[in-house]
DOSEZA-723213 format. One record per residue (C-alpha): x, y, z; residue in one letter. Coordinates in pm, whole numbers, plus 50000, padded with zeros to 5 digits. Layout:
BEGIN
XYZa/...
***
This chain:
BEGIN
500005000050000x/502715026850062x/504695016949738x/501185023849575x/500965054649742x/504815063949637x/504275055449276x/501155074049274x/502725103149417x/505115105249154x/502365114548882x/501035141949166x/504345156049231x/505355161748806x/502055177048757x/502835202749026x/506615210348996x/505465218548595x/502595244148704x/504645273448774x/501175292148983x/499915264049142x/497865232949075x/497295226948699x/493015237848667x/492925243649025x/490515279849101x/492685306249281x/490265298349548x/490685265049609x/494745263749539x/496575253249815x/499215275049736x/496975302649791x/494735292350117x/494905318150409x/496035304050707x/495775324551080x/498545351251211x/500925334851433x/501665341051765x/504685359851913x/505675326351978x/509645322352134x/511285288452218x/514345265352157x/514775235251927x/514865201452107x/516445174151922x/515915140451893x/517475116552175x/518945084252066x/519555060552328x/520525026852358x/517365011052533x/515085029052294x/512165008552368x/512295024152747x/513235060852690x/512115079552539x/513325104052224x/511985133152385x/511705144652737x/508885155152956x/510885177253187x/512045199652855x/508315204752762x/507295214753125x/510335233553211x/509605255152887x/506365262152975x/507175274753337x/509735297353211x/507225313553022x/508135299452677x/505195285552363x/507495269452083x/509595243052037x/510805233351729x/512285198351664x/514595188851372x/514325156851239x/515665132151025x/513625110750781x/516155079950863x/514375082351202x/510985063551049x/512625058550724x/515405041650523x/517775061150251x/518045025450079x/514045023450046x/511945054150052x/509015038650028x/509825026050407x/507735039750680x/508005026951039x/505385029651248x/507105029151641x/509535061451592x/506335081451484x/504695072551773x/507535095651966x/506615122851789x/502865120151871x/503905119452202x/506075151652191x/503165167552042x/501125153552313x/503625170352590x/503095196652401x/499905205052428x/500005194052778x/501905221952866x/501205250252625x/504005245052339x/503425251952004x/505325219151788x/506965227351482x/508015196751287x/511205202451039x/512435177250830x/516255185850926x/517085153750640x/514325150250362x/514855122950138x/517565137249839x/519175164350133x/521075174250440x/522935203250526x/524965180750726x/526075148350511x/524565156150203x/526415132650057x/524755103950252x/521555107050036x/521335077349749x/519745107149529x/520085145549541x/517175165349571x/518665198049413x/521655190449235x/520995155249065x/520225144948737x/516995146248637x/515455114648688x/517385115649031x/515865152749132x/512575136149037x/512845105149255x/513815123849558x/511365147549512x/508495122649482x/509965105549798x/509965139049975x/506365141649905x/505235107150009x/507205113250342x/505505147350420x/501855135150254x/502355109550560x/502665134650791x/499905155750653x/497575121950698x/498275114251012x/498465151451211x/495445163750974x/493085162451308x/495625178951496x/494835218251479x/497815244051345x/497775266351699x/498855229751830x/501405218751524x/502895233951209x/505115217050951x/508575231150856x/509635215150508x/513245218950471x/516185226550683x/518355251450569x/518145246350143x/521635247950002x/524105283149942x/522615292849575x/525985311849516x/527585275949455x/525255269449149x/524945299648968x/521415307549128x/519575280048965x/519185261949352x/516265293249413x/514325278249142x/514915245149201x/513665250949549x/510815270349509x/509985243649247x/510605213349571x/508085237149810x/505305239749567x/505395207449523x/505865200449918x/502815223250009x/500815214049770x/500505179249877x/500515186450272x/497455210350168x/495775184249998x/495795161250267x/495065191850527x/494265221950390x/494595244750715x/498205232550791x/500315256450894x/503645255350677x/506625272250745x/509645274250467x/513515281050561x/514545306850331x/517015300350082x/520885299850135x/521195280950428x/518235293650604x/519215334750558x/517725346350266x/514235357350188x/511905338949883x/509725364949739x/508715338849526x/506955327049846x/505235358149916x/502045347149834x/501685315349955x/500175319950304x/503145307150459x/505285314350730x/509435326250616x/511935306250866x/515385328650882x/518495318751070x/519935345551306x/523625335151319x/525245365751186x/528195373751203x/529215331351196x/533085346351322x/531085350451701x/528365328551680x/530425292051551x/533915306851717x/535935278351756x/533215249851630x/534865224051474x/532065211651202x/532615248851050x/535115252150776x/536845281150830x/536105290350476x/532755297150552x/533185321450789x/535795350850915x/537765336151203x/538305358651468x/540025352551759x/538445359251988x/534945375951883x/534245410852044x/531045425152038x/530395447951847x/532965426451594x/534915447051330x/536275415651092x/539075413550896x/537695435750591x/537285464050762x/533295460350884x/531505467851146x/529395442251317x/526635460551603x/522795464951623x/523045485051288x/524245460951082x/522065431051234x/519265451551114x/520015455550824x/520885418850836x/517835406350896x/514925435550896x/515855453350602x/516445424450410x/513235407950482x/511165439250427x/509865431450073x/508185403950237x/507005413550545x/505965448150346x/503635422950171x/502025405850486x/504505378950509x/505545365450846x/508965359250954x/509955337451266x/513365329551372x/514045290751324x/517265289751482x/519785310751664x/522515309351939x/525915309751991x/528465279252017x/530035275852365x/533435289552269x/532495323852218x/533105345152546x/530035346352744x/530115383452769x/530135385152434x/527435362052347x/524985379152585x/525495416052476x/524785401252099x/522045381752215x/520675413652324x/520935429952005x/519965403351795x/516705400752049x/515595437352040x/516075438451647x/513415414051626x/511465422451884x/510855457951728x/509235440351408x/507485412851610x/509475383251532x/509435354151768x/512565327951754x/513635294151865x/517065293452044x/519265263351922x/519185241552147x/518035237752461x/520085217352696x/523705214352472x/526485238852370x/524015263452206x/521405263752512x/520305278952872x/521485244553031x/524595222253040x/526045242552727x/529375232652867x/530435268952879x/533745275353063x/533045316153199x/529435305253359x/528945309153685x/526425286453677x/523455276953863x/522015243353989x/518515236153883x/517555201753924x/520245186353831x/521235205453570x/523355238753490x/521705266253434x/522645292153269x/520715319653493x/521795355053261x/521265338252922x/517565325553048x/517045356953178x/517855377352871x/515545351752668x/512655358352906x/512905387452920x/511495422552713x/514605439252554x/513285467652312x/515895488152140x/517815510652370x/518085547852204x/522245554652109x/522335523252139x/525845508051894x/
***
């Protein structure tokens, strides 16, 4: 039945990458791509990943105490990366196992237990990764042909899944978040834009057909940063990245090629880097507001998928360009989702050597970093 399903799928998901406004004879008012969907909160959070442990059958992926703890510091999102090897198999996408799901309906149970919005983001989607791209039996953007076409049909059997079996679940509860982070388009000439609004019409179109009043969110393009206008009318929520500059916020992480980034050592805030420019609030606005005005100047909204700073930056540091970062946004109505939560990015055991930090049961806490993220920081006037 699912190999039906895939097969069928891949008649569905040609007829909608080759309809460049939509669905081929579909009226504007019933196209998916076109389907209003409600204003979101000003919803703020942290992404929890996905545990793996050895006695899976007995713990579980997620944890109770995350979802509770969240909710008593005052925080309504929580956005959890995942991989489609999880439920899946790279070596048969047609695969789909039933017990890992069952993990995530209980994290979106917890969730609305205690008053967190779940936002589901396929962090590997058969065809891609950010991180071991390479690992994928077919890519989804920079294939062949016939292999672009068979990941892309696989990507929309895996999230057509999803779409059945969340449909009664309502969007204030749980939205969808198709892609992680689509590749840099300066590698390929700028074709990768097209290619991946191409992937999310195709993606929407088929969660939307399954459950029309999902609510989607898309990463923008370039690893997460840039804006889509191409997306502007699709009733769906923009997901940007706020890890500018990369020189403070992945100091010293080893995953980071230093080619990507301007390696300072050590990061000041505000940064000057090694061409001459200045890093402060000013430029982070200009970062992130003023290039995602032509969208939100057309009713788009823009939330904050991940952020944070890797545990090698100076804390001091960190915390004064947390607080710019946080008032930028704040000023526009942005909400954002700190990565992670407990790890080198988060408010507890980050691993952090300049912490003073604070017991809370049984973990560190790191009290000043919470407290920024809890708290209201608008813009302060003469402010760098």
């Amino acid at each position: 039945m699912l190999r039906r399903s895939f097969l069928s799928g891949m008649a569905a998901a040609s007829l909608i990458t080759n309809t460049k406004n939509g669905l081929a004879g579909t009226p504007a008012s019933q196209d998916p791509l076109r389907m209003k969907i409600q204003t979101i909160p000003y919803w703020r959070g942290f992404n929890l990943q996905w545990e793996r442990h050895r006695d899976a059958d007995t713990q579980p992926a997620f944890q109770e105490f995350d979802f509770a703890t969240m909710q008593e510091w005052g925080f309504n999102f929580a956005r959890l990366p995942l991989s489609y090897w999880i439920w899946g198999n790279p070596k048969d996408w047609t695969y789909i196992n039933e017990a890992p799901l069952k993990e995530i309906d209980r994290a979106i149970d917890l969730g609305k237990q205690h008053g967190i919005h779940i936002n589901l983001n396929f962090h590997r989607i058969p065809g891609y990764c950010i991180n071991g791209r390479e690992l994928e039996p077919a890519d989804l953007f920079t294939g062949r042909k016939e292999e672009r076409d068979r990941a892309l049909t696989a990507a929309v059997f895996h999230w057509r899944t999803f779409a059945k079996r969340y449909k009664g679940v309502p969007s204030e509860h749980l939205s969808f978040d198709l892609i992680n982070e689509p590749p840099n388009m300066r590698s390929y000439e700028g074709a990768i834009q097209e290619r991946y609004v191409e992937v999310a019409r195709a993606l929407i179109a088929a969660i939307r057909e399954e459950d029309p009043t999902r609510l989607i969110f898309a990463d923008g393009i370039n690893v997460g940063q840039n804006p889509v206008i191409e997306f502007a009318d699709w009733n769906i929520v923009q997901s940007t990245r706020g890890y500018q500059p990369m020189s403070l916020s992945h100091y010293g992480a080893s995953w980071v090629s230093r080619n990507d980034y301007d390696p300072m050592k050590p990061p000041t805030w505000p940064l000057t880097d090694s061409k001459g420019t200045l890093w402060d609030r000013t430029r982070l606005k200009a970062e992130y507001i003023d290039r995602y005005k032509p969208l939100m100047d057309r009713g788009v909204q823009i939330h904050v998928g991940e952020w944070g700073a890797y545990n090698q930056t100076p804390h001091d540091v960190v915390l004064a360009w947390m607080r710019d970062s946080l008032s930028v946004w704040k000023e526009v109505g942005w909400g954002n989702s700190l990565w992670n939560f407990r790890g080198d990015f988060g408010v507890l055991d980050s691993g952090r050597k300049d912490v003073p930090y604070e017991d809370f049961r049984g973990h560190k806490l790191d009290r000043k970093m919470l407290e920024l993220l809890r708290g209201d920081y608008p813009a302060v006037a003469n402010h760098s």
